[in-house]
C-alpha positions as CSV (number, residue, x, y, z in Angstrom):
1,X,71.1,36.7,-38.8
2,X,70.4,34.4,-36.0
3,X,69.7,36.0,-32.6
4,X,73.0,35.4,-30.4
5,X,70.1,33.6,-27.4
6,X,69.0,31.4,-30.1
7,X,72.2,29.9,-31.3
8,X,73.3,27.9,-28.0
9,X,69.4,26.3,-28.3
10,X,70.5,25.5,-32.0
11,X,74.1,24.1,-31.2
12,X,72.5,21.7,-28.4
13,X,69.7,20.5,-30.9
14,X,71.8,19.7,-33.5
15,X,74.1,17.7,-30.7
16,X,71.8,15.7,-30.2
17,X,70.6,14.8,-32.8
18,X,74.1,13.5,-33.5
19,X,74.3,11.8,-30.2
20,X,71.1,10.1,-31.2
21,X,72.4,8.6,-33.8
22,X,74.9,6.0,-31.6
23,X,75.3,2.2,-33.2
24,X,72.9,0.3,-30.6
25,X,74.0,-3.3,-30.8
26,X,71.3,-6.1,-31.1
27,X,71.4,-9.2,-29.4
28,X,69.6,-12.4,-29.1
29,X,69.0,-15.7,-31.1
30,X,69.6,-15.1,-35.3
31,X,66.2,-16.6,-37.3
32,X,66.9,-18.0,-41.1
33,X,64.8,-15.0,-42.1
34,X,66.5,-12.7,-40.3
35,X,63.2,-11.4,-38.4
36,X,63.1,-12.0,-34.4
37,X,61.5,-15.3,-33.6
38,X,57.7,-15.5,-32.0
39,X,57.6,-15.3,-28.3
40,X,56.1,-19.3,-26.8
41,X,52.4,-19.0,-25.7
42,X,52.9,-19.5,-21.8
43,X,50.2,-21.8,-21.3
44,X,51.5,-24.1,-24.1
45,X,54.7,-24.1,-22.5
46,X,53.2,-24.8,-19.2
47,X,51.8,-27.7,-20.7
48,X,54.4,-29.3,-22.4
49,X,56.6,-29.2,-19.1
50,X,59.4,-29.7,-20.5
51,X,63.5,-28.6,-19.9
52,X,62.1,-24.5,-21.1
53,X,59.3,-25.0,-18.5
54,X,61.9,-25.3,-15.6
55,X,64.4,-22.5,-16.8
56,X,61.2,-20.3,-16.9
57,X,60.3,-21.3,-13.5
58,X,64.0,-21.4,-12.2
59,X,64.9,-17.9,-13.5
60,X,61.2,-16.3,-12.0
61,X,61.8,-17.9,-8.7
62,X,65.9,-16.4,-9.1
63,X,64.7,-12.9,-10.0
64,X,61.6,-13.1,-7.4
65,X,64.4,-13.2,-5.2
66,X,66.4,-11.0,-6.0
67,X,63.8,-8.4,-5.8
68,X,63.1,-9.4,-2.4
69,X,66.3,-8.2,-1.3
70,X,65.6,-4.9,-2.9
């Protein structure tokens, strides 16, 4: 028989384990293959200087600020 101190410990373990088990939804751009596509070399895309170039710089510069402001 289970000790009456240890059942509360066993009721919240098995909780969460349950809890655990939420739907986490997963966003972001679909590949063909249906893996997560390879993250650009920075440096190559540095030297390309392309339009991605200036959204990377654009969006450090926008969150630099933002953390500035704290």
């Amino acid at each position: 028989m289970i000790s009456k101190s240890v059942a509360p410990f066993l009721a919240l373990g098995s909780a969460s384990l349950a809890l655990a088990q939420d739907f986490i939804a997963t966003t972001g751009v679909v590949a063909q293959n249906g893996s997560a596509p390879i993250r650009r070399n920075i440096n190559e895309l540095a030297s390309e200087a392309g339009p991605q170039w200036d959204l990377y710089i654009q969006s450090t510069v926008c969150c630099t600020k933002l953390q500035a402001r704290g």
